[in-house]
MARDRENZA-161337 format. One line per 10 residues: their letters; for each residue z, y, x of N, C-alpha, C. Coordinates in Angstrom, 3 decimals. Layout:
<atoms>
A> Z,Y,X,Z,Y,X,Z,Y,X; ... $
</atoms>
This chain:
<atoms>
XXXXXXXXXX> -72.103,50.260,93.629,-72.545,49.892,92.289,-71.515,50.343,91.263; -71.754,50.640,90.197,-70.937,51.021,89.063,-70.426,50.172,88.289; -68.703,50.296,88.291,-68.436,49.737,87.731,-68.020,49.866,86.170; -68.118,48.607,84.966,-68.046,48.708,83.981,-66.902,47.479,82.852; -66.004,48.287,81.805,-65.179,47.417,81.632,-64.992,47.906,80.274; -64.885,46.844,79.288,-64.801,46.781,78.189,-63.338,46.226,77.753; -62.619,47.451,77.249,-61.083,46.682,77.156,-60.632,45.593,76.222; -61.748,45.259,75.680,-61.755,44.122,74.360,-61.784,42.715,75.409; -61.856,42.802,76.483,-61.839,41.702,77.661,-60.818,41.340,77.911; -59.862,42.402,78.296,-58.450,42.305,78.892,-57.531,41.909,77.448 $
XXXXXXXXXX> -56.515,40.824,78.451,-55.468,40.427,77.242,-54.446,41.746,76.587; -54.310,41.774,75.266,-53.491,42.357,74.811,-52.743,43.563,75.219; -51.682,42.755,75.305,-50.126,42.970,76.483,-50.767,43.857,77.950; -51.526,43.462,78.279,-52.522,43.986,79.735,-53.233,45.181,79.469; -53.445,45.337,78.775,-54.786,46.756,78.460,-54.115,48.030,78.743; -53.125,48.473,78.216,-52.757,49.937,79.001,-52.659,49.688,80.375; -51.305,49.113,80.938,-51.750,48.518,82.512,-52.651,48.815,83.056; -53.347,47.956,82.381,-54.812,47.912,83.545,-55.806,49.323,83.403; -56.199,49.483,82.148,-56.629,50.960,82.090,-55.910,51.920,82.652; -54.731,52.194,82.993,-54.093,52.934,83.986,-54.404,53.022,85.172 $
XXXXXXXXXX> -54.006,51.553,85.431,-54.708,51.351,87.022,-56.109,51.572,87.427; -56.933,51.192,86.493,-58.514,51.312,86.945,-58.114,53.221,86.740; -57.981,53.723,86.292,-58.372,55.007,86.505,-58.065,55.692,87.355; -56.401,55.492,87.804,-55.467,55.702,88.740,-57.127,55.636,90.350; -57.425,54.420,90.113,-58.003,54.003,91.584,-58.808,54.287,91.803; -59.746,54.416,90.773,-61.722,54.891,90.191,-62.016,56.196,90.492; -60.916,57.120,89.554,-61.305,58.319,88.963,-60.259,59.681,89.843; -58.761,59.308,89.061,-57.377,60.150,89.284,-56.527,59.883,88.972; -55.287,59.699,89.399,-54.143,59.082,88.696,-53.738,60.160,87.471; -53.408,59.571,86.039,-52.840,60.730,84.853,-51.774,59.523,83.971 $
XXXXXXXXXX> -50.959,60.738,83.686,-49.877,59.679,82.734,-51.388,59.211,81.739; -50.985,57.824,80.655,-52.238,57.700,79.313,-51.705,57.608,78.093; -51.308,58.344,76.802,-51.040,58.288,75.395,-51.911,57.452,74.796; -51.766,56.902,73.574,-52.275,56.507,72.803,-51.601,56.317,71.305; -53.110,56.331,70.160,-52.298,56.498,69.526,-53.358,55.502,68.127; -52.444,54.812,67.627,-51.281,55.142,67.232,-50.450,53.271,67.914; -51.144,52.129,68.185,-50.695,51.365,68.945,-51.732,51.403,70.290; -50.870,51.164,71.405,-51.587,50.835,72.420,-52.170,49.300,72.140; -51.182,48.226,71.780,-52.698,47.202,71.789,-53.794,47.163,70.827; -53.906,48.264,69.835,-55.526,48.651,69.644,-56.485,49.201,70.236 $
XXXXXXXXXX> -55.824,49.646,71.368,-57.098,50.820,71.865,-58.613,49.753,71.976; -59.408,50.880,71.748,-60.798,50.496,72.401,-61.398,51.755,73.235; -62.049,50.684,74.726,-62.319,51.530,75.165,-63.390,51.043,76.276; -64.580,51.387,76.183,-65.643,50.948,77.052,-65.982,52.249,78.296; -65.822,51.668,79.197,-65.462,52.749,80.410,-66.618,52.186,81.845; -67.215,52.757,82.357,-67.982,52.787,83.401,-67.761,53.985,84.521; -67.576,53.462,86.147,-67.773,54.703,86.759,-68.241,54.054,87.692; -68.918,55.285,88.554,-69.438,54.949,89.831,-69.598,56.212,90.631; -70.245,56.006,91.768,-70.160,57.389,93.207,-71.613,57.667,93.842; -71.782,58.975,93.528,-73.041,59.277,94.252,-72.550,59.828,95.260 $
XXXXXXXXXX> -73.134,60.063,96.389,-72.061,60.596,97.639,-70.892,61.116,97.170; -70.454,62.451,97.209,-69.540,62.732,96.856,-68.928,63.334,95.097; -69.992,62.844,94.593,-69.769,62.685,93.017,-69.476,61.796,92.697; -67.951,61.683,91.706,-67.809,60.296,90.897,-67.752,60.874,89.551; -68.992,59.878,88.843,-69.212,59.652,87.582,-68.666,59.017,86.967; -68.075,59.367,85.919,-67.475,58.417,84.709,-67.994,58.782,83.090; -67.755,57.906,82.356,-68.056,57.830,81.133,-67.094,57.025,80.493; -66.456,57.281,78.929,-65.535,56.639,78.620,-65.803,56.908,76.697; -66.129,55.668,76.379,-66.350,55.708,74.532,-64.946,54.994,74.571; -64.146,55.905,73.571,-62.762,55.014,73.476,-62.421,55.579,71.704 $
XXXXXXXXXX> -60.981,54.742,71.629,-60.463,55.300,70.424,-59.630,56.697,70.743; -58.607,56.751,70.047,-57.555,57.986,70.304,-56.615,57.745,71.343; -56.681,58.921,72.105,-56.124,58.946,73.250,-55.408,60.164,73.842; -54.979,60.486,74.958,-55.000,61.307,75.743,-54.342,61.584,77.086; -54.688,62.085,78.049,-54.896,61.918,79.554,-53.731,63.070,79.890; -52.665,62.638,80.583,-52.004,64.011,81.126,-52.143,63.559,82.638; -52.433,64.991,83.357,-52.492,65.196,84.588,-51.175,65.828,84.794; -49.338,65.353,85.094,-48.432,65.857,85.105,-48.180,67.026,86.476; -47.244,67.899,86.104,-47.181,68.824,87.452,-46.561,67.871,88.687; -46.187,66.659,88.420,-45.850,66.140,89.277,-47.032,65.284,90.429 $
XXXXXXXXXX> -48.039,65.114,89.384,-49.423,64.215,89.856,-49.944,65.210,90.846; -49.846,66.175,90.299,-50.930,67.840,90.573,-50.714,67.920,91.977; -49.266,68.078,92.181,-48.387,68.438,93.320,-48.813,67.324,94.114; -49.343,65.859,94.061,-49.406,65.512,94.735,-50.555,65.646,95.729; -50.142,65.140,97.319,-51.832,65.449,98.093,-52.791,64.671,98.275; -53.635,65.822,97.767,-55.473,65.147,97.576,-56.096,65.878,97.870; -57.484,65.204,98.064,-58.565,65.953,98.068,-58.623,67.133,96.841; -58.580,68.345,96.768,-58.538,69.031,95.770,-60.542,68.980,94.713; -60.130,68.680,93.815,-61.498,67.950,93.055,-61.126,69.119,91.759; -62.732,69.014,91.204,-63.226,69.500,90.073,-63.796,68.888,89.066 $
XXXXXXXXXX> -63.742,69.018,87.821,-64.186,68.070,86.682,-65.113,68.650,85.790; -66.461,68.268,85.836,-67.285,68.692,84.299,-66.704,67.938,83.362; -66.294,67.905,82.478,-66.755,67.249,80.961,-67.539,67.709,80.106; -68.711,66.410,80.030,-69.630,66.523,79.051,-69.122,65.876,77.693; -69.470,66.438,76.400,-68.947,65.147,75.160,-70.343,65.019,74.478; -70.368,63.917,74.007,-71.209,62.867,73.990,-70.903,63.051,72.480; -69.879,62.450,71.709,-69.382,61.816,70.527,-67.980,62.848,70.110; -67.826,63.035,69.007,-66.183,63.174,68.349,-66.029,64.552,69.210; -64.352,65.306,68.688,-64.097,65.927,69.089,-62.546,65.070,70.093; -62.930,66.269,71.364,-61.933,66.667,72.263,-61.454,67.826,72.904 $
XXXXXXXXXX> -60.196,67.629,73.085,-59.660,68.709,73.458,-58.936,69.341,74.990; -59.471,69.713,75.650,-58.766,69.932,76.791,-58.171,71.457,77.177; -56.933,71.094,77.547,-55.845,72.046,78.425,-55.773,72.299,79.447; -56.063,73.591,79.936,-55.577,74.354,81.784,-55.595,75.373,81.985; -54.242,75.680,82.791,-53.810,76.977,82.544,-54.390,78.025,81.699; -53.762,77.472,80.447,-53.736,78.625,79.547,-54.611,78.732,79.233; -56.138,77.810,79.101,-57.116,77.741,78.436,-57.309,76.193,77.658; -58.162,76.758,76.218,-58.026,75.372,75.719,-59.552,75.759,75.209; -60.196,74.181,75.084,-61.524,73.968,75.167,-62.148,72.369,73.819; -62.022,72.922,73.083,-62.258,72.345,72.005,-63.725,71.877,71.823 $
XXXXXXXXXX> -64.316,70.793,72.356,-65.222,70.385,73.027,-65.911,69.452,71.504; -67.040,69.730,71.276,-67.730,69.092,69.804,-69.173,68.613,70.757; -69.898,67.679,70.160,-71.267,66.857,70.876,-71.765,68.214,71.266; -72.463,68.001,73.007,-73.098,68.986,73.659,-72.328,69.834,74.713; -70.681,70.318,74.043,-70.067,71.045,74.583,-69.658,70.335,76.004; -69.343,71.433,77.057,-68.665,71.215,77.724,-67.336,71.767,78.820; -66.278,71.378,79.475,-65.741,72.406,80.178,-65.666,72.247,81.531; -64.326,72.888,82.690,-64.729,72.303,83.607,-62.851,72.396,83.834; -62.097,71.277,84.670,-60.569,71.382,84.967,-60.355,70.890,86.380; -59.146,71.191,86.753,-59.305,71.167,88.456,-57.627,70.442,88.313 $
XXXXXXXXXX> -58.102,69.498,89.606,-57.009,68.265,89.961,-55.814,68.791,90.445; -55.996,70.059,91.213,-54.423,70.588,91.528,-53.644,71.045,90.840; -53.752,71.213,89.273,-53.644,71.469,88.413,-53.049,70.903,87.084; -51.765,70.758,86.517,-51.589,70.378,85.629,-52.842,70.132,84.422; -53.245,69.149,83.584,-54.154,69.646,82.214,-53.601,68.546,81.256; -54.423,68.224,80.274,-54.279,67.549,79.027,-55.678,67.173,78.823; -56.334,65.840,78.964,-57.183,65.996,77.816,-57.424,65.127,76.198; -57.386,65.219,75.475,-56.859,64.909,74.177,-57.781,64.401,73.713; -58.322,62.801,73.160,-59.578,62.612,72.773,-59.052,62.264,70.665; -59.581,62.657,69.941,-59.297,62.646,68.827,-60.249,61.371,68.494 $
XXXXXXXXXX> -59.479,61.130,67.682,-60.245,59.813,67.055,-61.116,59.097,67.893; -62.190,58.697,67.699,-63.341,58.245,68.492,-64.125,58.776,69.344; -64.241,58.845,70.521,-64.847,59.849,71.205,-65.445,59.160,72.192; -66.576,59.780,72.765,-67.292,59.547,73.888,-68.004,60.797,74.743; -67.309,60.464,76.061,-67.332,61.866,77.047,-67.859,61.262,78.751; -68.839,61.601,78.832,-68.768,61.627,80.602,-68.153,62.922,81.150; -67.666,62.172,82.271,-66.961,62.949,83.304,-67.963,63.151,85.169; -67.482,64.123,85.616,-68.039,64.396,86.999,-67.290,64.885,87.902; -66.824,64.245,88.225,-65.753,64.838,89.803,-66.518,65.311,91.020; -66.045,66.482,91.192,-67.001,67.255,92.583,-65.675,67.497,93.521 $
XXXXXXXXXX> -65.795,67.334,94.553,-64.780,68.004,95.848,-65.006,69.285,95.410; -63.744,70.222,95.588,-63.526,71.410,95.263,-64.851,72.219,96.665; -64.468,71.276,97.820,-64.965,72.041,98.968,-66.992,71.586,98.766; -67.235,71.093,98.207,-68.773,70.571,98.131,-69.101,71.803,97.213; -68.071,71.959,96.265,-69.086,73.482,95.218,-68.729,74.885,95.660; -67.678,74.453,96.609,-68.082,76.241,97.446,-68.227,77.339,96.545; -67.195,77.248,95.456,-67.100,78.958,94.627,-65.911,79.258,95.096; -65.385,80.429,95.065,-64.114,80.982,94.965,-63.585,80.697,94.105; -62.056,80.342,94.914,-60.939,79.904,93.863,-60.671,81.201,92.740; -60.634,82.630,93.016,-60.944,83.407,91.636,-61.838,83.064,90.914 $
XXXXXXXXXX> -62.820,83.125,91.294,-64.134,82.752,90.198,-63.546,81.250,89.182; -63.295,80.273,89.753,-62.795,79.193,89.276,-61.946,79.181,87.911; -61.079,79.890,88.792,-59.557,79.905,87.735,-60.124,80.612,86.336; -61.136,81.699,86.009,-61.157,82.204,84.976,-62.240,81.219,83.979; -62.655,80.075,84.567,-63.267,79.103,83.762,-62.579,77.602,83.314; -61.399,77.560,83.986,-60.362,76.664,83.833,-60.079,75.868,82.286; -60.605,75.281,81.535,-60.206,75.370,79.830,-61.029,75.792,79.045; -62.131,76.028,79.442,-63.373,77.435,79.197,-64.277,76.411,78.458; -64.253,76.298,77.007,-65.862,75.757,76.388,-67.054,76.383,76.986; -67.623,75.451,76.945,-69.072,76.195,77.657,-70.346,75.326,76.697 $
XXXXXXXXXX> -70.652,76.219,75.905,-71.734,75.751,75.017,-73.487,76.282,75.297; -74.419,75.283,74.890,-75.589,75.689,74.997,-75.869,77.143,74.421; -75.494,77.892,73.383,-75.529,78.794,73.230,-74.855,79.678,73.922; -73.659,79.890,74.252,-73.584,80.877,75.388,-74.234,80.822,76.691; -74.332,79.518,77.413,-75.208,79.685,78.773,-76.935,78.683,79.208; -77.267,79.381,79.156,-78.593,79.319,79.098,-78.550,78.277,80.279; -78.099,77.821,81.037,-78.358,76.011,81.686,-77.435,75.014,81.691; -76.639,75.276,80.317,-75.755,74.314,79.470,-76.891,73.278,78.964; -78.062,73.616,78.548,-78.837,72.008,78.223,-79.426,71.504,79.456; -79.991,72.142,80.533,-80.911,71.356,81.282,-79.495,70.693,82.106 $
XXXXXXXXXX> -78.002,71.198,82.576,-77.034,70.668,82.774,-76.669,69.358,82.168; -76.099,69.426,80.836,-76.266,68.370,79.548,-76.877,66.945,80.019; -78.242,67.632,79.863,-79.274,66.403,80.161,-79.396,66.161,81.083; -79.193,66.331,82.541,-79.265,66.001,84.135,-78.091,64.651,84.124; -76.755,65.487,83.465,-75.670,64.636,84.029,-75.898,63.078,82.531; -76.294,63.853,81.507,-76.253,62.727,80.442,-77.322,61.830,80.526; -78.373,61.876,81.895,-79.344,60.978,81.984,-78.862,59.828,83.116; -78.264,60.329,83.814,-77.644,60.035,84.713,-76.756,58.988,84.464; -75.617,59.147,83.572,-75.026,58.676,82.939,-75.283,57.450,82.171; -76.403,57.301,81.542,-76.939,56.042,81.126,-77.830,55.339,81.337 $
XXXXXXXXXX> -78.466,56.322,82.686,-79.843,55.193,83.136,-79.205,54.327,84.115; -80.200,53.570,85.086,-79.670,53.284,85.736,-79.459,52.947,87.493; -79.665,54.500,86.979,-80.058,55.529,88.575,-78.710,54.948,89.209; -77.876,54.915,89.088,-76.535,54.840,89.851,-76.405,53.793,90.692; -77.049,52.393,89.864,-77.147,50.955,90.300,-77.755,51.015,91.779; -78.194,52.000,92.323,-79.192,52.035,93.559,-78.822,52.935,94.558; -78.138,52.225,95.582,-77.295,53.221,96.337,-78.387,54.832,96.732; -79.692,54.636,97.266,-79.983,55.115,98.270,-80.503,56.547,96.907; -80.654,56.127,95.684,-81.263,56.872,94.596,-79.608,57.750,94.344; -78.346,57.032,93.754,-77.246,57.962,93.819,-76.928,59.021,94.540 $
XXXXXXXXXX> -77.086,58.389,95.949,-77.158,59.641,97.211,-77.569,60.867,96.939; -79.238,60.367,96.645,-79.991,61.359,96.455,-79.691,62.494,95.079; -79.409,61.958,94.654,-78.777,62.745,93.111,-77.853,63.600,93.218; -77.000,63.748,94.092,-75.286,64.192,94.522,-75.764,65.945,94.845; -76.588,66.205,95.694,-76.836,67.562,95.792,-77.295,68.519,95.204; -78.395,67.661,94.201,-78.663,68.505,93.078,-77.998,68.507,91.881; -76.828,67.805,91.809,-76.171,67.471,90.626,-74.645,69.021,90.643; -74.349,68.871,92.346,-73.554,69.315,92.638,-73.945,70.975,92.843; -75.237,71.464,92.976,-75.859,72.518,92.881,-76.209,73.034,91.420; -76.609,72.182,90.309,-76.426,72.386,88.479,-75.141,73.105,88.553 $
XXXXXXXXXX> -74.156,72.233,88.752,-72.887,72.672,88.155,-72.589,74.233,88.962; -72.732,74.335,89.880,-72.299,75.271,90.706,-73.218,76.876,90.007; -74.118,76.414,89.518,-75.039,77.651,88.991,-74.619,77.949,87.629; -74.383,76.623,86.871,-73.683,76.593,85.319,-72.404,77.514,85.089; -71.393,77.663,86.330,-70.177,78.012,86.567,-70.294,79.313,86.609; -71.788,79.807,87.557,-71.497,81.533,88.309,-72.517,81.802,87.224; -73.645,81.221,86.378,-73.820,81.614,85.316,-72.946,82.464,83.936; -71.914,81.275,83.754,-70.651,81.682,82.766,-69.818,82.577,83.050; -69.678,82.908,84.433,-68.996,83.707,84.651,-69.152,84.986,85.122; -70.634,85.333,84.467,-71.094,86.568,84.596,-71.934,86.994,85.522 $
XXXXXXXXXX> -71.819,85.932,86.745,-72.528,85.916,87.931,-74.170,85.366,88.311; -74.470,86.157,89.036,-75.935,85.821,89.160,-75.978,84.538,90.206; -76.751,83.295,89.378,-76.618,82.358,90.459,-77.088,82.277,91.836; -77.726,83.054,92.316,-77.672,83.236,93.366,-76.866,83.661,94.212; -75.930,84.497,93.952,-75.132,85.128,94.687,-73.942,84.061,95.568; -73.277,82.864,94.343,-72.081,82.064,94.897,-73.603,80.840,96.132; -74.415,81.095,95.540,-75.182,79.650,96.549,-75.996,80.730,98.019; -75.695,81.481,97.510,-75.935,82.352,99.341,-74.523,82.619,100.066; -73.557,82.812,99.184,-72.369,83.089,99.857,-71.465,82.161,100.247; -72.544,80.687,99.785,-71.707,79.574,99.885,-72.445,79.015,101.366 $
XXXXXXXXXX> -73.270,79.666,101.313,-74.198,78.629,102.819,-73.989,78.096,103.656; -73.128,78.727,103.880,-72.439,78.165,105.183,-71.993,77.217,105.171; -70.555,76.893,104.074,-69.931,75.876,104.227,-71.281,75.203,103.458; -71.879,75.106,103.107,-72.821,73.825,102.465,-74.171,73.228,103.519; -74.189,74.263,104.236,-74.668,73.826,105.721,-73.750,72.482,106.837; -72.610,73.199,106.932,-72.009,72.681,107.270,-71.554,70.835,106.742; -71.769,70.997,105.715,-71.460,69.643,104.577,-72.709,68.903,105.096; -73.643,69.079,104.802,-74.924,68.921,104.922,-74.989,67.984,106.399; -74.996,68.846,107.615,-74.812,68.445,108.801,-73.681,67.532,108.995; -72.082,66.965,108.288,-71.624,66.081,108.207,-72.315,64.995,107.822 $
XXXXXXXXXX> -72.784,65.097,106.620,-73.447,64.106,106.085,-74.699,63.165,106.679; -75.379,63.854,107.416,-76.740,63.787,107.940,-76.982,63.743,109.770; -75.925,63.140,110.042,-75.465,63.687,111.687,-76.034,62.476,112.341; -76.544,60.973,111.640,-76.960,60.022,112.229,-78.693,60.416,111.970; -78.983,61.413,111.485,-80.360,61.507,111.561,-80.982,61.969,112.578; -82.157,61.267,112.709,-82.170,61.919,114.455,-83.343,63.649,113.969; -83.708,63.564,113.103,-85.037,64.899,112.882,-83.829,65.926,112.210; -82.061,65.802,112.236,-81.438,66.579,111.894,-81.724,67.819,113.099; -82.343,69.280,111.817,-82.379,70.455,112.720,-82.668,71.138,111.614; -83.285,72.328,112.318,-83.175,73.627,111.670,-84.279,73.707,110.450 $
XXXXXXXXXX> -85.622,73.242,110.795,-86.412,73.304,109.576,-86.077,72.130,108.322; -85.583,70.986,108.576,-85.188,69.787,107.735,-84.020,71.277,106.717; -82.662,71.498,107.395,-81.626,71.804,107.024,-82.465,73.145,105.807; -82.689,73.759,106.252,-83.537,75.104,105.432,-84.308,74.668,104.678; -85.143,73.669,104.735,-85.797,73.112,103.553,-84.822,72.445,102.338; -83.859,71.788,103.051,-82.668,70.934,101.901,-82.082,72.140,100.979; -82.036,73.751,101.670,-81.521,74.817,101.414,-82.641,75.778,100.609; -83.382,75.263,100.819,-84.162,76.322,99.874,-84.312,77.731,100.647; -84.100,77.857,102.082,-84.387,79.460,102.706,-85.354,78.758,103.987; -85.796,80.081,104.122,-86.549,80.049,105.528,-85.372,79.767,107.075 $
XXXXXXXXXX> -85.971,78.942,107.502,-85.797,78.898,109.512,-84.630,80.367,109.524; -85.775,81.016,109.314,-84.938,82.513,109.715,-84.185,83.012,109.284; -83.881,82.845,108.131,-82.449,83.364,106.880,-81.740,82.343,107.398; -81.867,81.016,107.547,-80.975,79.973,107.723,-80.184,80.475,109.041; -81.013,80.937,110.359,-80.033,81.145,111.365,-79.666,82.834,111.353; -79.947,83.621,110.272,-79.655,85.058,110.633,-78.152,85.091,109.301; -78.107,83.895,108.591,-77.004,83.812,108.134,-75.607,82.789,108.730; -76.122,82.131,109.642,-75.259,81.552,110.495,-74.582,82.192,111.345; -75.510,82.959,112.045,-75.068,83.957,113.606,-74.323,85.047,112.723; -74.549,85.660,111.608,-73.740,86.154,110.382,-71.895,86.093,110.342 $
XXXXXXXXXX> -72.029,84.475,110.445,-70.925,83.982,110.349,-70.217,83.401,111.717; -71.155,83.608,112.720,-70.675,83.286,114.212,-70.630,81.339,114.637; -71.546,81.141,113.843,-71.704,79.629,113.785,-73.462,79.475,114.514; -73.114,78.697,115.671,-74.501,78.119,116.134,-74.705,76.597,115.023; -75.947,76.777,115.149,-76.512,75.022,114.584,-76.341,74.055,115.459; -77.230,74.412,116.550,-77.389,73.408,117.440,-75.740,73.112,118.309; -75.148,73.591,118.375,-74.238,73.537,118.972,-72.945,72.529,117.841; -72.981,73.528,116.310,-72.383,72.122,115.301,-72.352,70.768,115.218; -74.393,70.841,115.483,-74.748,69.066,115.227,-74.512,68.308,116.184; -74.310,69.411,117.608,-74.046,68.788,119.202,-72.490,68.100,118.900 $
XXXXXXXXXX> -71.817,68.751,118.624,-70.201,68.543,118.842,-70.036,67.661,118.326; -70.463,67.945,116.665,-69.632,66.845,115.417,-70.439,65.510,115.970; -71.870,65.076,116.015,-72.014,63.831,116.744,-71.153,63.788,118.234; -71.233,64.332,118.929,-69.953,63.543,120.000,-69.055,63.464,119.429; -68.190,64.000,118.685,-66.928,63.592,118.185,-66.875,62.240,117.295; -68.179,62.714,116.993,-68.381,60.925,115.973,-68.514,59.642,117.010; -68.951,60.170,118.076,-69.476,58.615,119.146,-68.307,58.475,119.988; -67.535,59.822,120.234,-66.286,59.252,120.861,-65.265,58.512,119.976; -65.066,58.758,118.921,-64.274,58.039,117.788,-64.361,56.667,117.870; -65.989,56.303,117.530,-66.510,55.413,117.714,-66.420,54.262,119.151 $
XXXXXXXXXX> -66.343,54.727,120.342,-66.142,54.322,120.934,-64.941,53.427,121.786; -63.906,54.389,120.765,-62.483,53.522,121.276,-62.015,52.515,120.068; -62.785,52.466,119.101,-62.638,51.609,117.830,-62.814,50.679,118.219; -61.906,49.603,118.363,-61.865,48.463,118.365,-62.981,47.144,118.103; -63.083,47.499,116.221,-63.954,46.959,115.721,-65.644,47.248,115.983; -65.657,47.917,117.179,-66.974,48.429,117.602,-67.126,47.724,119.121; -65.854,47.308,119.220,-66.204,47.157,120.798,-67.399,46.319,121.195; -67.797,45.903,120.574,-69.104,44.611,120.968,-70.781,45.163,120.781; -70.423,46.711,120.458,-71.702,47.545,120.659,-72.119,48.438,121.710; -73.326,47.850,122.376,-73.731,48.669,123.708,-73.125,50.554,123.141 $
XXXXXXXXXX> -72.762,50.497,124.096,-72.881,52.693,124.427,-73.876,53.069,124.292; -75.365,53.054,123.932,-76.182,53.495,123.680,-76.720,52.968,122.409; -76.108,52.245,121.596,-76.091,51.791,120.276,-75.341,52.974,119.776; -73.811,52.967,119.838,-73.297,54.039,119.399,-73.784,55.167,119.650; -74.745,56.172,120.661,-74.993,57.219,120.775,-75.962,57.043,119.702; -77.442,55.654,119.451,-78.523,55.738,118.675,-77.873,56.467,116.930; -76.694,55.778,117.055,-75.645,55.808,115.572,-75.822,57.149,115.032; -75.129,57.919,115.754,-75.188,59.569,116.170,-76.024,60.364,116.334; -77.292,59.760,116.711,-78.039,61.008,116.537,-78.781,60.903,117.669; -78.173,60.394,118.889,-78.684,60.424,119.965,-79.719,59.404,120.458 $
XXXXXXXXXX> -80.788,59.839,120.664,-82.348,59.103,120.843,-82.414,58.340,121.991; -81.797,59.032,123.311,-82.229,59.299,124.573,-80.388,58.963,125.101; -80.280,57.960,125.261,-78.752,57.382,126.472,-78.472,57.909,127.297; -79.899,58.547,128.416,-79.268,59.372,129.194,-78.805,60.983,128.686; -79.657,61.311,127.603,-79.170,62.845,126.968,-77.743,62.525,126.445; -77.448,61.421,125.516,-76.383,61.196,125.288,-75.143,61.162,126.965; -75.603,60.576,127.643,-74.842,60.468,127.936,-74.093,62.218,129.179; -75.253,62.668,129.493,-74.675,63.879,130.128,-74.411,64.696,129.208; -74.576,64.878,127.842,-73.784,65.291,126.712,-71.905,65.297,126.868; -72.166,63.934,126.859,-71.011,63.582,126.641,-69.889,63.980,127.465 $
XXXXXXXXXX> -70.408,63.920,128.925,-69.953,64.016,130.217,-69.453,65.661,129.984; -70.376,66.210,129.634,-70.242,68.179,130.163,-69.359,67.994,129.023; -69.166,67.609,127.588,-68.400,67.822,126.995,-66.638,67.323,126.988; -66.474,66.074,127.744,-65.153,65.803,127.944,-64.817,65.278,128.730; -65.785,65.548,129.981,-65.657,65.288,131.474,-65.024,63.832,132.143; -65.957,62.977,131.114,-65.791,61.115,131.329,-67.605,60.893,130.607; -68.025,59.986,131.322,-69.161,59.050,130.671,-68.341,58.121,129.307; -69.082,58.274,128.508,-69.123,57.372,127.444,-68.904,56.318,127.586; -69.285,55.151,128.882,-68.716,53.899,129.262,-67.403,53.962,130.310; -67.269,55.493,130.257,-65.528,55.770,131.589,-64.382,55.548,129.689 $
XXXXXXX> -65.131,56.305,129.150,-64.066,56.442,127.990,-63.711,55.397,127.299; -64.452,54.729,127.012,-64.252,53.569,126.563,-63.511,52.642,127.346; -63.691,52.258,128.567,-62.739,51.641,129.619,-61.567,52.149,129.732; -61.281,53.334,129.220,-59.967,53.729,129.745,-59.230,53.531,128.526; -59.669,53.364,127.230,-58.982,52.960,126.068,-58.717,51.401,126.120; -59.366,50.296,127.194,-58.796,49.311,127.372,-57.353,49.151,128.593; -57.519,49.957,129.511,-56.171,50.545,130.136,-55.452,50.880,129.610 $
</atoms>
């Protein structure tokens, strides 16, 4: 569920603090300016997570966000940022691009990365954090949009973008786990076309050359489904059965053999977990993917030469 906080709540003395911390934990850790006293700020802030999208939105006074080279340096998941602006002008910094963002505009800045973003006066901006590895462009392609205004007039799916993430943003699609979920792939596929759009590129090109790894994502995600296969996966993909596996074998990647492994690796995990111990072995295989106890279980066997109930016993030895 999304959370939402109005800093006119928090005492005084408390409000930078805590707005630090909630962002630090929510969003990303960044040094926070303000100006011209910190106990005036105002600032009404909401975020929440569609699978691997976290949404934020933030109407505040004057501000601004440094992401230090010291934060940058630190290790993370390496993440990507839309900003949409809503209200007022802002300003954001990265490497060597600056993006002077007015209602509509937007840019995009990356977490390994030193930036700035500068909110002038009154402003209101949603934000979108993507795993660097979920949008699958090249880190060249990336870097030359780093700081980069990106307005409805230069790219022709800067509004239907706009309005996807700015509906999103205030309805209250988010409140509903199983509806957020669902939102995350096509949200994360907008941006990815918005990007190889701006950058000269035909969108098709980064979402075929990305297939693989987004196959791959896909089949993480979806590994307790038991109808996970080849026509489901190609339909989520938008290609035929046959492009789907003549671009796999392409890349020297079986399907069936992916969804085989990564569920055993998930049920053996599972199996020496402690906090699981009180679930039949054929509960955990159902978990995974596996229909059939005995398929699970000579699976398991050819793959690490113990039954699923030997392995588990021997993690109590």
């Amino acid at each position: 569920m999304p959370l939402s906080l109005s800093i006119a709540d928090v005492p005084a003395a408390e409000r930078v603090d805590h707005l630090h911390e909630l962002i630090a934990t929510s969003v990303l850790p960044v040094d926070m300016t303000f100006a011209p006293d910190p106990a005036d700020i105002e600032v009404e802030f909401r975020v929440g997570q569609a699978g691997p999208v976290n949404f934020s939105s933030a109407r505040s006074s004057a501000n601004a966000l440094h992401r230090t080279p010291g934060l940058a340096r630190r290790d993370h998941v390496p993440q990507l940022f839309l900003a949409v602006q809503v209200a007022g002008t802002t300003v954001v910094e990265q490497a060597g691009g600056q993006a002077v963002l007015r209602p509509g505009d937007m840019t995009v800045y990356d977490s390994t990365r030193p930036y700035t973003v500068e909110n002038r006066a009154r402003t209101e901006l949603h934000y979108f954090r993507i795993p660097r590895e979920a949008l699958a462009l090249p880190q060249r392609r990336l870097d030359t949009l780093l700081g980069v205004r990106i307005t409805r007039a230069q790219n022709p799916l800067a509004a239907a973008v706009g309005s996807f993430f700015g509906t999103l943003a205030t309805s209250d699609a988010l409140d509903h786990p199983e509806a957020a979920r669902l939102v995350a792939a096509p949200g994360i596929e907008l941006v990815r076309a918005l990007l190889a759009v701006h950058a000269g590129a035909d969108a098709r090109e980064p979402l075929e050359g990305s297939l693989v790894v987004r196959v791959q994502q896909y089949v993480r995600d979806h590994l307790g489904d038991r109808d996970l296969g080849a026509e489901r996966i190609a339909a989520a993909h938008h290609v035929s059965v046959r492009h789907l596996y003549a671009v796999l074998a392409a890349a020297g990647v079986s399907l069936h053999a992916t969804i085989r492994d990564q569920r055993l690796e998930g049920s053996r995990r599972d199996l020496r977990d402690a906090r699981l111990a009180h679930q039949a072995v054929a509960t955990v295989g159902r978990r995974w993917g596996f229909a059939d106890p005995s398929h699970f279980g000579r699976a398991f066997k050819a793959a690490y030469g113990v039954t699923p109930a030997q392995w588990r016993r021997a993690a109590d030895g």
